[in-house]
BAKOL-781505 format. One record per residue (C-alpha): residue number from 1; x, y, z. Coordinates in steps of 0.05 Angstrom, whole numbers, plus 5000, padded with zeros to 4 digits. Example, Ala and Ser with C-alpha at 12.3 -4.5 7.8 and 13.67 -1.06 7.14 Angstrom:
BEGIN
 seq    x    y    z
   1 5246 4910 5156
   2 5273 4979 5143
// end
This chain:
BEGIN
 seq    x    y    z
   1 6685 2402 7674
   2 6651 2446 7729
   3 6583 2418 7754
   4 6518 2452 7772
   5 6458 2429 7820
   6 6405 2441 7768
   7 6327 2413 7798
   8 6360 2361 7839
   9 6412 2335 7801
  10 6490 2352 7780
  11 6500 2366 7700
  12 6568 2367 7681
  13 6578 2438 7628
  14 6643 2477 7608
  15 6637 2546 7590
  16 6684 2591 7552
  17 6695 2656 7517
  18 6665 2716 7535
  19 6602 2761 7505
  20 6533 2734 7494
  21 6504 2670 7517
  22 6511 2617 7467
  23 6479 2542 7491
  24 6488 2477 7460
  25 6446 2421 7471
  26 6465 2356 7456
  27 6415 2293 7415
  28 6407 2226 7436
  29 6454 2190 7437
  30 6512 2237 7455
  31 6541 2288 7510
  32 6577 2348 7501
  33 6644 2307 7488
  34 6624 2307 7419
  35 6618 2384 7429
  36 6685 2409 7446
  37 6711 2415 7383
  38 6654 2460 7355
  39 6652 2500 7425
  40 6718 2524 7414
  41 6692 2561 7348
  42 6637 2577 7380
  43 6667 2608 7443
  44 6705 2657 7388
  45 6636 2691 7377
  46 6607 2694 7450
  47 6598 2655 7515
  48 6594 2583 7492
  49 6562 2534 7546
  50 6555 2460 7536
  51 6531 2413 7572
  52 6505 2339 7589
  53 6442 2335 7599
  54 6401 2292 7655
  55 6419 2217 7647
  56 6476 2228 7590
  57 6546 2209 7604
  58 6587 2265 7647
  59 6520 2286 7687
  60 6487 2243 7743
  61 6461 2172 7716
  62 6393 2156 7716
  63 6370 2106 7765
  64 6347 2032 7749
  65 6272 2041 7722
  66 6270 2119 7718
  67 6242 2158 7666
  68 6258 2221 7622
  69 6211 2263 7601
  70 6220 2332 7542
  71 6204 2372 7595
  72 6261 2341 7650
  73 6304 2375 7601
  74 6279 2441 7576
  75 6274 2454 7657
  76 6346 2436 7666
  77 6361 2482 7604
  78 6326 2543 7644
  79 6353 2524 7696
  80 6427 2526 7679
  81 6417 2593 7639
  82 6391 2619 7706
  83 6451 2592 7750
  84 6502 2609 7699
  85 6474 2682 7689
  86 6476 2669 7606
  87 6399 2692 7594
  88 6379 2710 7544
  89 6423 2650 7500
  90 6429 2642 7432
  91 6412 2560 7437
  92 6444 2512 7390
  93 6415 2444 7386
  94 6415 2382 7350
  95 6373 2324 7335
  96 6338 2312 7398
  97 6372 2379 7426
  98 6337 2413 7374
  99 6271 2390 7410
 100 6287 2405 7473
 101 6313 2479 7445
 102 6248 2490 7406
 103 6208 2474 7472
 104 6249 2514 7517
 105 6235 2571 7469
 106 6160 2554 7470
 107 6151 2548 7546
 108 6213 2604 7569
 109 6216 2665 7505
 110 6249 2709 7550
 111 6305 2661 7559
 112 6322 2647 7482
 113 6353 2705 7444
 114 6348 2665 7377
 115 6347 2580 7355
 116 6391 2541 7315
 117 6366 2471 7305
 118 6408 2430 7264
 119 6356 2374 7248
 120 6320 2374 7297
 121 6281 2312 7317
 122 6206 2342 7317
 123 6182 2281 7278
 124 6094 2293 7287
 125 6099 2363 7253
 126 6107 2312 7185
 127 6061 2254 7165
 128 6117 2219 7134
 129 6173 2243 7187
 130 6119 2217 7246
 131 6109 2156 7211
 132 6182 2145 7206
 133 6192 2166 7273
 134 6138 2110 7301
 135 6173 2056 7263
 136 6247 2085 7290
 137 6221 2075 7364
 138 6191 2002 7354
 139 6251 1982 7319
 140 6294 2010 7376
 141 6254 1976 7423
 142 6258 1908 7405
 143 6332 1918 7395
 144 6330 1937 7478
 145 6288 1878 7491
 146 6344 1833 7460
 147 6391 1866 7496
 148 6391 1936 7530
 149 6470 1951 7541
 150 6461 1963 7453
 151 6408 2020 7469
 152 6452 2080 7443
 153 6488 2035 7395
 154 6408 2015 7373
 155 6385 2092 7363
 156 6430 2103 7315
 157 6445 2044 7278
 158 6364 2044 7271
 159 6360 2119 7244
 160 6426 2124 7206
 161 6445 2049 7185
 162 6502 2001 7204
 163 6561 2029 7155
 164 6539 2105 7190
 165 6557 2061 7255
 166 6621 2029 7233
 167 6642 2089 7198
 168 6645 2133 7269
 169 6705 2138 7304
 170 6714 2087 7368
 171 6722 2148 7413
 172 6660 2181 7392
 173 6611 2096 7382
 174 6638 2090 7455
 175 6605 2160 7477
 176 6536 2137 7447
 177 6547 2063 7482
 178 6553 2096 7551
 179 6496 2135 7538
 180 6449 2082 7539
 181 6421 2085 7605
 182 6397 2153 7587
 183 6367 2125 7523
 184 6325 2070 7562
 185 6296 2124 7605
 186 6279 2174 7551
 187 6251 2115 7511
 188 6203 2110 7579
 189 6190 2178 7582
 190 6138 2235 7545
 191 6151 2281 7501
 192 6219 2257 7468
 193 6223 2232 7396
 194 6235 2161 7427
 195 6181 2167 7468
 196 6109 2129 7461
 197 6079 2202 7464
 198 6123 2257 7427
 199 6115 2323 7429
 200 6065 2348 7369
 201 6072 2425 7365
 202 6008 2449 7315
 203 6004 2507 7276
 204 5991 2556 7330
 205 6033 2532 7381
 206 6095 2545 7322
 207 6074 2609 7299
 208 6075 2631 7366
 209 6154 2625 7381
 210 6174 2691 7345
 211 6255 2688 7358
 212 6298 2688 7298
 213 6317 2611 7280
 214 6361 2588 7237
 215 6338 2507 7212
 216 6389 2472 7179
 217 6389 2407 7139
 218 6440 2351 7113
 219 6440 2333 7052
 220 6453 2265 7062
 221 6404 2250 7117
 222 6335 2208 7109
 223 6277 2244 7076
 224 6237 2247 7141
 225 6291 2286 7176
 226 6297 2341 7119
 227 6219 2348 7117
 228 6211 2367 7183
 229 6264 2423 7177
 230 6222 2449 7109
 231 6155 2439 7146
 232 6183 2480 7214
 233 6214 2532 7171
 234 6148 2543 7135
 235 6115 2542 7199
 236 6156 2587 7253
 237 6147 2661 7237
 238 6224 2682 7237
 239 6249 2619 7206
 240 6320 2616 7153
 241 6330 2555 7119
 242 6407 2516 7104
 243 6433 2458 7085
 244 6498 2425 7101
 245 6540 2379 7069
 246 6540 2309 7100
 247 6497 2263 7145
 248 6455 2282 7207
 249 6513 2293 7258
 250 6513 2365 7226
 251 6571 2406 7255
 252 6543 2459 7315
 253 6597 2510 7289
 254 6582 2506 7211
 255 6590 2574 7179
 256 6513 2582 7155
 257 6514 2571 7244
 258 6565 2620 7269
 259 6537 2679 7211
 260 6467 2673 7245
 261 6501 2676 7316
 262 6541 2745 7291
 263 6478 2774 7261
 264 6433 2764 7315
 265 6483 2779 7383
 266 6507 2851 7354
// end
């Protein structure tokens, strides 16, 4: 894959098909190797970028001790839109992309034609969902204490459960493994779901992010993760509402996802 200088570091993207600006962001832990497949659908309905963001596997490593923060990422998000010409994008995230989507369309509008967050991982918008969220990070924690090569194994056998684990392919468990250096520096970081200090949008600050969004939910997911896509979807002003068969790796190219993309890049 290509590589752009985005704010002082190299993130690995590929980019194909032609027409408007689709961009997928990855969760935690991930990379856009577990994108390709979906890109390739995605890329038959406009120009679909993927990338890795700061830290993940395919983009420059953190160093020892440093720290990612929500807002590292949605300036590397501009920033790529901007270097790639693909503003305004349609932007596709999930789980912890999702939150990095929803606060690049917060901070940038002009750069987001319309959001799809496929469960995205805005826990302290929900009592319950923040409350699960607090207990996800401590647990993750200790895990990384006992030893930190398990951090991406850790983040999702924490939020999903062992047999989820054990159930993935090897190709895709060995994708989250050597993303745990990232992991240990979001979990240092502000902002992030795995951070101490997430990011709690209120009321106003939702209702303020006018761009079509589509919010989908798995129906086989925890509770928490399904409120918060019922409590954003009551809160942001141009807000549909989906579910998807399955657990919380929710496919970026579902159909309920590429019918939003046709409606809203005519």
């Amino acid at each position: 894959m290509p590589t752009a200088l985005v704010n002082g570091a190299g993130l690995h993207y590929e980019s194909r098909g032609e027409g408007p600006a689709i961009l997928g962001i990855h969760g935690t832990p991930s990379s856009s190797a577990l994108w390709l497949d979906a890109a390739a659908r995605l890329a038959e309905h406009g120009r679909c970028i993927v990338y890795d963001r700061r830290g993940f596997p395919g983009s420059d490593p953190p160093a020892p001790g440093a720290r990612l923060d929500l807002d590292d990422h949605v300036a590397d998000a501009a920033a790529l839109l901007h270097a790639l010409t693909a503003t305004p994008a349609l932007v596709v995230g999930r789980s912890t992309g999702g939150l990095v989507a929803l606060r690049l369309a917060q901070q940038h509008p002009g750069l987001v034609r319309g959001l799809v967050l496929l469960e995205p991982a805005v826990f302290p918008v929900h009592p319950a969902a923040r409350h699960w969220g607090a207990e996800l990070r401590e647990r993750v924690v200790a895990a990384v204490a006992a030893d930190a090569s398990r951090a991406g194994e850790a983040v999702f056998v924490e939020a999903l459960g062992q047999a989820g684990w054990d159930s993935l392919p090897g190709e895709v468990r060995a994708v989250m493994v050597a993303a745990g250096p990232a992991v240990l520096a979001e979990l240092r970081g502000q902002g992030l779901d795995l951070s101490a200090d997430p990011w709690a949008p209120d009321d106003a600050t939702l209702g303020a992010i006018k761009v079509p969004t589509l919010l989908v939910a798995a129906q086989d997911s925890p509770e928490p993760l399904r409120a918060v896509v019922d409590r954003l979807a009551a809160a942001l002003p141009r807000a549909e509402h989906g579910a998807a068969a399955g657990g919380h790796l929710i496919d970026p190219a579902h159909p309920l996802v590429l019918d939003f993309i046709d409606r809203h890049t005519r």
